[in-house]
N, C-alpha and C positions, 0 to 999 in steps of 0.2 A: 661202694658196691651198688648195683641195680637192684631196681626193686624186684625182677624176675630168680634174680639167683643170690637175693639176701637168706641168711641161714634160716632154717627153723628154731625156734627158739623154746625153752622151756622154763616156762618163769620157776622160780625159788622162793616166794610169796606162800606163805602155811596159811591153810584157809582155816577158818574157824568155823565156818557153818553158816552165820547169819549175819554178816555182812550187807554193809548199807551205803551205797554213794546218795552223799550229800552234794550238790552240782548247787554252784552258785552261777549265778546268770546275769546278766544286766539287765534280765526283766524279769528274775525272782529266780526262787529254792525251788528246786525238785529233790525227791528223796527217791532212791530206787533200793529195792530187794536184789539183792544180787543171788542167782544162784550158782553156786558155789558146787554144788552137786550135781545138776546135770549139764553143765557146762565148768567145771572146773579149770581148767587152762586158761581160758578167757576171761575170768572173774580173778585167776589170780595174776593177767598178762594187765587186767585195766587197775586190779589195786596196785600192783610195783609201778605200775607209770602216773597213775593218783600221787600215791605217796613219796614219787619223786617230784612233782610239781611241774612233769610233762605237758599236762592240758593247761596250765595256768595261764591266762593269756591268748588263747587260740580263739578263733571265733569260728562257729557253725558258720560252713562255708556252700551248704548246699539246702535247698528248701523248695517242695515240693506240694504245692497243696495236699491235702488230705488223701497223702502218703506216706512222707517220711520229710526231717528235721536233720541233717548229719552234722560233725563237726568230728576233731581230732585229728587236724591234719597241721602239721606243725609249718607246712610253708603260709598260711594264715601268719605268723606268728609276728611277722615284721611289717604288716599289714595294715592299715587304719580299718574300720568298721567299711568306710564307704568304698574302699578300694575294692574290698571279697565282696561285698553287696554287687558293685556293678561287673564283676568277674573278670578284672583284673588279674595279670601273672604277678606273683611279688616278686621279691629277690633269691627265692630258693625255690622256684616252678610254680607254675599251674594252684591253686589250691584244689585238691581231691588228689592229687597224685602223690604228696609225702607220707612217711611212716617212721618207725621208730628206729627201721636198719635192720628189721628180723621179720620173721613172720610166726604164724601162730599155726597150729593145726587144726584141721576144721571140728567142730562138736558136733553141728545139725544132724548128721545122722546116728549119734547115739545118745542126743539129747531128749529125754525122753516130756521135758517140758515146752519143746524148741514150737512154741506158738508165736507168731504175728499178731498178737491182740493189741489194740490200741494202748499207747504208753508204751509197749515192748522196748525194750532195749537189748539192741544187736549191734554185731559187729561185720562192718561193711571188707568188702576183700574186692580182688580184679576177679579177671574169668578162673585163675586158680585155685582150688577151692582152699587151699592152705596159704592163701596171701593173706589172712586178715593180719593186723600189727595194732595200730592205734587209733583209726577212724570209726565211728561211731556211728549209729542213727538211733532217734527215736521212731516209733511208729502213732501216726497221726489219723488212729482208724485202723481198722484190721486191714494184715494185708497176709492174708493167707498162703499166697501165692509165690512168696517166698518161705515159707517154712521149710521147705526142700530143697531151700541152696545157702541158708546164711542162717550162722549162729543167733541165736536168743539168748544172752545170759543175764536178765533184770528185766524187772517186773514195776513199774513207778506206781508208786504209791504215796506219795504226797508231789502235789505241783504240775498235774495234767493240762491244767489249764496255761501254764505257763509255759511248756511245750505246745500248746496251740498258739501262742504270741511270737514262740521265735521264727524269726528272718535270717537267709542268709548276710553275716555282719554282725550279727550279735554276739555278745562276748562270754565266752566259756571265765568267769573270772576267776576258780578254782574247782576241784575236786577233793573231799575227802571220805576219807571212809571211817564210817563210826561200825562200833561192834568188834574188831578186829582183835 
């Protein structure tokens, strides 16, 4: 299927309320608040693909100085670190162009916490506003200026610092979620 007319998708994932990815990294822990309540769909589309071991292996394939950090694109997947660093195609496209094969519905505008503050954790889409799937960014700095187009759903609270270290190439080495 393309990624223009992949389904909508609705995760099956029961939120619990206080949900927390624990992101391991090749250059250390990040912990994030997920929220679950004003973004609900997207906190429970990034637990079902956490707890399938979707990201495991992927590397942040896009980096942006003191704007944004992305990863979760699964053509990374078959990739060495130096390959997505120097923005090499791998064997399954481009990196920034994969996804899971669905898409997600947008929150932003009924997300009533949907802020850009530095740390944020958002979910990246194309020009659709319903294409996000599996690609991620952190925010490296407020970037306010997307609050108006792209979901917020996590808040980091342990390991800021280590979102300022990452490169594209570095390695998503898992995700899980504790609190669940």
């Amino acid at each position: 299927m393309g990624f223009f007319t992949d389904p909508l998708h609705t995760p099956e994932y029961e939120l619990k309320g206080n949900e927390v990815a624990v992101i391991e990294t090749s250059k250390g822990t990040i912990r994030v608040a997920l929220d679950g309540e004003g973004a609900p769909i997207h906190v429970a589309n990034f637990c079902e693909l956490a707890s399938a071991g979707f990201y495991d292996d992927l590397k942040f394939h896009r980096y942006v100085p003191g704007f944004v950090i992305q990863g979760g694109c699964p053509n990374t997947r078959d990739m060495t670190p130096e390959q997505v660093a120097s923005g090499a195609t791998g064997p399954f496209g481009m990196p920034g162009t994969g996804g899971p094969g669905y898409r997600i519905r947008q929150e932003y505008t009924t997300n009533p916490n949907n802020k850009h503050v530095d740390g944020a954790l958002a979910m990246a889409r194309s020009q659709d506003p319903d294409s996000a799937g599996s690609q991620f960014y952190f925010c490296l700095g407020p970037q306010h200026m997307l609050d108006s187009g792209y979901t917020v759903f996590g808040t980091t609270i342990e390991g800021l610092d280590v979102e300022k270290e990452l490169r594209a190439g570095d390695v998503i080495e898992s995700i899980r979620i504790v609190n669940a």
